[in-house]
C-alpha atoms as a printed R data frame, in Angstrom:
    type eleno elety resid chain resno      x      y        z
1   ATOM     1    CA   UNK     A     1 46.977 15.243 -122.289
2   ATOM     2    CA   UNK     A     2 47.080 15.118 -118.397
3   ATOM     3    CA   UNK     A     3 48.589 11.291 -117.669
4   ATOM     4    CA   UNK     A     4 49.569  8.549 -119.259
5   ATOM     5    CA   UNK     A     5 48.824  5.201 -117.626
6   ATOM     6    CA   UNK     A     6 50.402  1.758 -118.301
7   ATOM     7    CA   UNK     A     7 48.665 -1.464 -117.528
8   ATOM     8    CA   UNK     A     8 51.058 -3.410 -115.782
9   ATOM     9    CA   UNK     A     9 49.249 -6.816 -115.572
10  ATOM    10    CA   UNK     A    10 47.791 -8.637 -112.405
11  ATOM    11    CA   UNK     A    11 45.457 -5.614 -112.263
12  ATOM    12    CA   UNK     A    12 48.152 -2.799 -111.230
13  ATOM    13    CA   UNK     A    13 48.548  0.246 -113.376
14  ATOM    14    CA   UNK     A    14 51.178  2.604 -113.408
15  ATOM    15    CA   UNK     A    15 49.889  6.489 -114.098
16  ATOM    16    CA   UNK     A    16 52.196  9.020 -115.059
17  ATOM    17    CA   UNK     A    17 51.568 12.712 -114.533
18  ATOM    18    CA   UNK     A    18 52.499 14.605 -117.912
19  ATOM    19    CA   UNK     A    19 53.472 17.912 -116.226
20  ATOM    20    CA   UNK     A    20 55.845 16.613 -113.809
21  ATOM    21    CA   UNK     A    21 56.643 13.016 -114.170
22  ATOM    22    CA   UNK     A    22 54.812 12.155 -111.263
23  ATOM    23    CA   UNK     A    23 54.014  8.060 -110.862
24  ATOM    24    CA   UNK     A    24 50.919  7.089 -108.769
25  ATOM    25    CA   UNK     A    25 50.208  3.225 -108.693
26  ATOM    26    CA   UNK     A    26 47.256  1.237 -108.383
27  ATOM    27    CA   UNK     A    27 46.214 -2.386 -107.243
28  ATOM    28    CA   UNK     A    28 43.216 -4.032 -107.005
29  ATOM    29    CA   UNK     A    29 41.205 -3.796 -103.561
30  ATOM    30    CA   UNK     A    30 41.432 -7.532 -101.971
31  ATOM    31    CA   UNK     A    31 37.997 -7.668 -102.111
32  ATOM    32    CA   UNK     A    32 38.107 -7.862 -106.101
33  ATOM    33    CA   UNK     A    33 40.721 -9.869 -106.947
34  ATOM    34    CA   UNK     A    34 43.682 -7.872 -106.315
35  ATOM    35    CA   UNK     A    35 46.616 -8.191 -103.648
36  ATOM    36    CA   UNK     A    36 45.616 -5.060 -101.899
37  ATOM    37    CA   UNK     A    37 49.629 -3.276 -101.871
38  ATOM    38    CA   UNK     A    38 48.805 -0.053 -103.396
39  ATOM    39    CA   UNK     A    39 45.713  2.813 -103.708
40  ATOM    40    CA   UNK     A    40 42.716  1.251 -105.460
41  ATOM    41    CA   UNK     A    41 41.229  3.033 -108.369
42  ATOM    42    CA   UNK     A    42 37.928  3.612 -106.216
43  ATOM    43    CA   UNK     A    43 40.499  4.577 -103.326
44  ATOM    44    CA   UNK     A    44 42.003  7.353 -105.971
45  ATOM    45    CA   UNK     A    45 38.675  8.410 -106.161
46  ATOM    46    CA   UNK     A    46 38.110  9.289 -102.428
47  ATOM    47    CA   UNK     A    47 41.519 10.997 -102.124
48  ATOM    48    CA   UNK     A    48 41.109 13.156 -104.910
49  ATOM    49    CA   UNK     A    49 38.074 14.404 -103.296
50  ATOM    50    CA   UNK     A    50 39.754 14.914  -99.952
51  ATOM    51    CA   UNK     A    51 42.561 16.695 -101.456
52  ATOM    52    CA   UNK     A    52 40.551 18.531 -103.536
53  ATOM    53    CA   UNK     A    53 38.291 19.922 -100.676
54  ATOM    54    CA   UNK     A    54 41.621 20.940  -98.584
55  ATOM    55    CA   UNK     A    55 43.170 22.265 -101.510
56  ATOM    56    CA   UNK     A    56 40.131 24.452 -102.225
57  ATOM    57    CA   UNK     A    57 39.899 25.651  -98.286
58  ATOM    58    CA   UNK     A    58 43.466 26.252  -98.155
59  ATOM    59    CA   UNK     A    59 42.871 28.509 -101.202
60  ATOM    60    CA   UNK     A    60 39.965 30.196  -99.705
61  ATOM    61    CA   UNK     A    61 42.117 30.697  -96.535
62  ATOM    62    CA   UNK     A    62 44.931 32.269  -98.050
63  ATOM    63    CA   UNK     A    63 42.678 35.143  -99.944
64  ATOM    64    CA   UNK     A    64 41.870 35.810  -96.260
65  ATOM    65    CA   UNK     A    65 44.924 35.572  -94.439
66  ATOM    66    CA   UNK     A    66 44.188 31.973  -93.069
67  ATOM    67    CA   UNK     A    67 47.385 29.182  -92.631
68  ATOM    68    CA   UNK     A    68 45.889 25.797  -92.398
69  ATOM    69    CA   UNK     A    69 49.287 24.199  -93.269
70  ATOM    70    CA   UNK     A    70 48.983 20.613  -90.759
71  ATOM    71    CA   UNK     A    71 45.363 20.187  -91.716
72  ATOM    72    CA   UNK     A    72 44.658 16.354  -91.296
73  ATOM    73    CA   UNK     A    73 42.161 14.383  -93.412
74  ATOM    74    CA   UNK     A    74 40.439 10.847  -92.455
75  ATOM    75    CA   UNK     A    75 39.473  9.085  -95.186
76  ATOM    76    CA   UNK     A    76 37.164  6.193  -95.343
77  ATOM    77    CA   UNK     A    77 35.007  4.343  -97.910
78  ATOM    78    CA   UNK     A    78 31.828  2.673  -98.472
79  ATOM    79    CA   UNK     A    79 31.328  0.247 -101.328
80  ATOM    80    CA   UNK     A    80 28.523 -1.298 -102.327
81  ATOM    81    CA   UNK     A    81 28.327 -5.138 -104.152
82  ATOM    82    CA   UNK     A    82 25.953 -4.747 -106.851
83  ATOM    83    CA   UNK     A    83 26.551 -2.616 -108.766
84  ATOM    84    CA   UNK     A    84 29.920 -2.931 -107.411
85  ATOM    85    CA   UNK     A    85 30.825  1.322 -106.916
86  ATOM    86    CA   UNK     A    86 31.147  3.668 -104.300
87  ATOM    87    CA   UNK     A    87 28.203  4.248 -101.953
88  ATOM    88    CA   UNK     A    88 29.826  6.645  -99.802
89  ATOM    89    CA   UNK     A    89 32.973  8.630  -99.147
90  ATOM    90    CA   UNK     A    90 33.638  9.774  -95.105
91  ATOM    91    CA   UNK     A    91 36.198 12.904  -94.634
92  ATOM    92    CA   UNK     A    92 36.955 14.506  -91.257
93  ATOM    93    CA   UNK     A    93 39.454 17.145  -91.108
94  ATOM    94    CA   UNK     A    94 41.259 17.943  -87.897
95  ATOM    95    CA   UNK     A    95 42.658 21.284  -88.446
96  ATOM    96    CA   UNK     A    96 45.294 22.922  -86.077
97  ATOM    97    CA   UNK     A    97 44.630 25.227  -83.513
98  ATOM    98    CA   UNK     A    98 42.919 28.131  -85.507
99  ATOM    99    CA   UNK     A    99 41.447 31.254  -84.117
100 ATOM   100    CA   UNK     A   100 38.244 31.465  -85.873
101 ATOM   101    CA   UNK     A   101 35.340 33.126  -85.713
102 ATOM   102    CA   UNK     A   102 31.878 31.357  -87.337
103 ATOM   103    CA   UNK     A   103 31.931 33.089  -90.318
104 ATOM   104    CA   UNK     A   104 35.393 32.147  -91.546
105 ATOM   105    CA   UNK     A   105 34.674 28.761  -90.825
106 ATOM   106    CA   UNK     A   106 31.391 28.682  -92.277
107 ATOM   107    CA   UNK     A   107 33.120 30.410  -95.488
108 ATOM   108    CA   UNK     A   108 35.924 27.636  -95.585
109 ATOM   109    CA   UNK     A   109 33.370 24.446  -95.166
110 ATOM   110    CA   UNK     A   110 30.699 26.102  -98.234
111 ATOM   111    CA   UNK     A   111 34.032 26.190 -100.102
112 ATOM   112    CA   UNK     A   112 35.317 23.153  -99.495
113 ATOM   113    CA   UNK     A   113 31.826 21.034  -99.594
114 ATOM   114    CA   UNK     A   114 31.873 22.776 -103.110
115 ATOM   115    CA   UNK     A   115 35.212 21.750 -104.504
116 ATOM   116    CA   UNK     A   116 35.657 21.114 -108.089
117 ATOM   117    CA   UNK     A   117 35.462 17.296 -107.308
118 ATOM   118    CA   UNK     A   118 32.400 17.465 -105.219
119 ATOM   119    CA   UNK     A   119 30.700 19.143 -107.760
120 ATOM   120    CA   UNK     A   120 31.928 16.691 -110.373
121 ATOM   121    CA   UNK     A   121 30.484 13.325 -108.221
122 ATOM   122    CA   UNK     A   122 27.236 11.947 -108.627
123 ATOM   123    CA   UNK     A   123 24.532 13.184 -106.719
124 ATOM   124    CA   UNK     A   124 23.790  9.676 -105.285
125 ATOM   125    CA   UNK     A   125 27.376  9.354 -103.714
126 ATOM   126    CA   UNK     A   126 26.741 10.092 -100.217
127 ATOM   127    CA   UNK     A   127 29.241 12.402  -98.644
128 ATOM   128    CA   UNK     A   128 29.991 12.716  -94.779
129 ATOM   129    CA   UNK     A   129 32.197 15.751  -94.547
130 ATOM   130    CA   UNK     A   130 33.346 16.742  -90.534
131 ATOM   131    CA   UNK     A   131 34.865 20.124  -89.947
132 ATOM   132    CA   UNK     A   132 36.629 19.417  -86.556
133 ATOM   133    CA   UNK     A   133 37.776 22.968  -85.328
């Protein structure tokens, strides 16, 4: 088993990562109900995809000697009313000052646009992903 969540009532959950005891929270978006003070479930969503494509690149990078430790991701999201669900996710990274040449950054991006969560997405979730150099 991975986590263990608790619903809390007034439509917060408490999820607990097995491994290390690690407690992320949730809250209904204002927009559905909820008061808005913590991470949505759809916001989750969109982080673990952000994370997922640094965490990828940064994996790529070290295999070739690459540091992109104070990487900075944007995050924003696009819902949709009916069926209420994500219609689009919008990541820009802004990576440190990085001397680069096109192929290492062309190798980073195909890794990252092909993270495990990416790939694990529907193909109708649009996905605006900006490599700022």
């Amino acid at each position: 088993m991975t986590a263990s969540i608790l619903y809390q009532g007034d439509l917060r959950c408490k999820a607990t990562h097995l491994q290390s005891g690690t407690v992320v929270e949730t809250d209904a978006p204002t927009d559905n109900r909820g008061k808005g003070e913590k991470f949505s479930p759809t916001d989750t969503l969109c982080v673990a995809l952000a994370t997922c494509l640094i965490t990828t690149m940064a994996l790529k990078a070290r295999d070739m000697n690459i540091e992109l430790k104070d990487t900075k991701c944007d995050v924003t999201k696009h819902m949709l009313k009916d069926p209420r669900r994500i219609a689009q996710i919008d990541i820009t990274l802004h990576f440190p000052p990085l001397q680069l040449d096109k192929e290492q950054k062309s190798t980073l991006e195909n890794t990252g646009n092909n993270c495990p969560v990416a790939k694990s997405l529907h193909p109708d979730l649009k996905m605006n992903i900006e490599y700022n150099w």
